[in-house]
PyMOL Python script that loads the backbone (N, CA, C, O; Angstrom):
from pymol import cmd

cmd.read_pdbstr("""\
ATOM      1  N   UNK A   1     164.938 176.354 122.995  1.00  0.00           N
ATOM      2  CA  UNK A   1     164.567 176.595 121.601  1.00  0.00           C
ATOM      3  C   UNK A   1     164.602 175.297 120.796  1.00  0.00           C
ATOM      4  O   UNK A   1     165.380 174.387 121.080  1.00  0.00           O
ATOM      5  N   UNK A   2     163.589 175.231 119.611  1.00  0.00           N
ATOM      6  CA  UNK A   2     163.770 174.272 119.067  1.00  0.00           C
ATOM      7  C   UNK A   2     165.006 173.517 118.201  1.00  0.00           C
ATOM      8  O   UNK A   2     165.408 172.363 118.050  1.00  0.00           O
ATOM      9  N   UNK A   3     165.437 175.143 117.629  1.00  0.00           N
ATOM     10  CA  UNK A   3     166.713 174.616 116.805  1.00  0.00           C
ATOM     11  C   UNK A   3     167.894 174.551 117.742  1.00  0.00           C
ATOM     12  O   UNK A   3     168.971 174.534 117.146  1.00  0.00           O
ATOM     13  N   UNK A   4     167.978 174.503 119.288  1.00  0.00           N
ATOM     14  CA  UNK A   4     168.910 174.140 120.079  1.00  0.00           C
ATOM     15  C   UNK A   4     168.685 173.044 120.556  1.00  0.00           C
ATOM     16  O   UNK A   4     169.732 172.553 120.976  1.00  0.00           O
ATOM     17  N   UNK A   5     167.900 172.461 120.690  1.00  0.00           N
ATOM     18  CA  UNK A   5     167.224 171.262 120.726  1.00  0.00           C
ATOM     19  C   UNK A   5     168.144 169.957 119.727  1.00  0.00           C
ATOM     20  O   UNK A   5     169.031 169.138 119.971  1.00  0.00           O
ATOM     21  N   UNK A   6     167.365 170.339 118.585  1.00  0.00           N
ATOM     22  CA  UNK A   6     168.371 169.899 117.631  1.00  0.00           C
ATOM     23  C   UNK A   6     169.219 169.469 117.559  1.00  0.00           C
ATOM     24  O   UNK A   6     169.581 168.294 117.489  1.00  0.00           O
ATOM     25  N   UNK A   7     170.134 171.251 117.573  1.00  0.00           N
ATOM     26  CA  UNK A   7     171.568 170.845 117.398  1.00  0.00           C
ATOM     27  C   UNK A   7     171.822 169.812 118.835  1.00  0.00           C
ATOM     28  O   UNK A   7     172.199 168.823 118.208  1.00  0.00           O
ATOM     29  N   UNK A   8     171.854 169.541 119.724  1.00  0.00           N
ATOM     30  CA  UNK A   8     172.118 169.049 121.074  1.00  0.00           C
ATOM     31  C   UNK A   8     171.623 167.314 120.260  1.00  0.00           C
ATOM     32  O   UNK A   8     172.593 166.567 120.137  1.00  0.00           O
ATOM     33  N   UNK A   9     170.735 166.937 119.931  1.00  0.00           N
ATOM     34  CA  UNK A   9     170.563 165.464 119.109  1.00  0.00           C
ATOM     35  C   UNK A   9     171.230 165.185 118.027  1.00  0.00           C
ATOM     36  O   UNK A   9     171.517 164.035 117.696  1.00  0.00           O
ATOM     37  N   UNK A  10     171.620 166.513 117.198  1.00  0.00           N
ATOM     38  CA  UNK A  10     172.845 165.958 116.622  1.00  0.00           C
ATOM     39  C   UNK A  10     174.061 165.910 117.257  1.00  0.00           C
ATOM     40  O   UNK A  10     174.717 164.878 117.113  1.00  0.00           O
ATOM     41  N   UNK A  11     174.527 166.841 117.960  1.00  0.00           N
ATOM     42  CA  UNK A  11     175.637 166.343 118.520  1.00  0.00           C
ATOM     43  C   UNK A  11     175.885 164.947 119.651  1.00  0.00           C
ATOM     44  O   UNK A  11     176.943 164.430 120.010  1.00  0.00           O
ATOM     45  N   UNK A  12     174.649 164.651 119.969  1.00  0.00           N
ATOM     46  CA  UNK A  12     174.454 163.748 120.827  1.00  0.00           C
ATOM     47  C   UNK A  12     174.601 162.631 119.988  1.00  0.00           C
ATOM     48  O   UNK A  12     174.935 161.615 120.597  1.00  0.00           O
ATOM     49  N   UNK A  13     174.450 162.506 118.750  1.00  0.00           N
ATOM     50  CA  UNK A  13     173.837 161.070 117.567  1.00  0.00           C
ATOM     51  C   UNK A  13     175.304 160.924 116.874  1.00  0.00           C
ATOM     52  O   UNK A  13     175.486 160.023 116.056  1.00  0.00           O
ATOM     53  N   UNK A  14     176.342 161.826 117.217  1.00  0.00           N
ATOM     54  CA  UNK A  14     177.512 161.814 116.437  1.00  0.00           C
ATOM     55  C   UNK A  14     178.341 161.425 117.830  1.00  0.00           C
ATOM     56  O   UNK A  14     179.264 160.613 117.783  1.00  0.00           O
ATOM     57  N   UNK A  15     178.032 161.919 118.786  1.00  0.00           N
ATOM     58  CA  UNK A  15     178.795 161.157 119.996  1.00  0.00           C
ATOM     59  C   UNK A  15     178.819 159.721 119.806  1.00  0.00           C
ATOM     60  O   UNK A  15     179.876 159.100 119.695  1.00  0.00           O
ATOM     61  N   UNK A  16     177.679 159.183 119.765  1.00  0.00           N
ATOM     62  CA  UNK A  16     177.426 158.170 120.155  1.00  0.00           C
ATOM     63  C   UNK A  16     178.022 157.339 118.178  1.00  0.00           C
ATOM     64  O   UNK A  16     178.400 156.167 118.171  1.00  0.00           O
ATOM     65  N   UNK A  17     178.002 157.836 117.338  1.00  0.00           N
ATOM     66  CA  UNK A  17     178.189 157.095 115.941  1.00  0.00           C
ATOM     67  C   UNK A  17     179.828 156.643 116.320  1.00  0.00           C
ATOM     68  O   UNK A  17     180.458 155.595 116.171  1.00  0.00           O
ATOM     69  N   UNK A  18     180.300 158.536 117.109  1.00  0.00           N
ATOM     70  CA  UNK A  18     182.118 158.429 117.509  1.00  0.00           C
ATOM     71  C   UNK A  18     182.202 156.981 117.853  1.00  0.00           C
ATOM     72  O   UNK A  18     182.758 156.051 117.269  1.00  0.00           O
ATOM     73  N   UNK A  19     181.403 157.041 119.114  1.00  0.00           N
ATOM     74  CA  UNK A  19     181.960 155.814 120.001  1.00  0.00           C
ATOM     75  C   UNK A  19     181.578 154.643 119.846  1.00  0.00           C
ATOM     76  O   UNK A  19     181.774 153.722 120.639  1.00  0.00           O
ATOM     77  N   UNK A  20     180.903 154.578 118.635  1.00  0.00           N
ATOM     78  CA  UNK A  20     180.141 152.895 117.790  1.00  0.00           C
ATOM     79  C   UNK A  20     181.548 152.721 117.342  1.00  0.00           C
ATOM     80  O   UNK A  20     182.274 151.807 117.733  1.00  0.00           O
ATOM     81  N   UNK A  21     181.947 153.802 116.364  1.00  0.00           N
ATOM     82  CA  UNK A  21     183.180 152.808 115.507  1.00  0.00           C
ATOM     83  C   UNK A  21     184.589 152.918 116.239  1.00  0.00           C
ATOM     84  O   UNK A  21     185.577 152.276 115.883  1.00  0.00           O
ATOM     85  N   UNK A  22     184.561 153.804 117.296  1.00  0.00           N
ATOM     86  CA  UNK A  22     186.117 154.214 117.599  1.00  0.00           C
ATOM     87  C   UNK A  22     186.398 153.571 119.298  1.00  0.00           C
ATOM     88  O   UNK A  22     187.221 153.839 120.173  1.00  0.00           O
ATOM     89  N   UNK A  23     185.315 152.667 119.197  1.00  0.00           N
ATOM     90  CA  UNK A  23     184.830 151.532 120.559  1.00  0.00           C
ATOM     91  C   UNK A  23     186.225 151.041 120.372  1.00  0.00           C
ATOM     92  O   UNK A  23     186.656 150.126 121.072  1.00  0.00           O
TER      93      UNK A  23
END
""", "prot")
cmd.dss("prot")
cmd.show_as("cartoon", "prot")
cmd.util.cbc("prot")
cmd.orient("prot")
């Protein structure tokens, strides 16, 4: 689905923001 889609790139774009600043 599209809006599972989504959510899965946001949670994917906040993984990755986590591990920019908490590197």
């Amino acid at each position: 689905l599209v809006g599972d889609q989504w959510s899965h790139d946001v949670l994917l774009h906040q993984l990755l923001v986590a591990g920019f600043f908490y590197d």
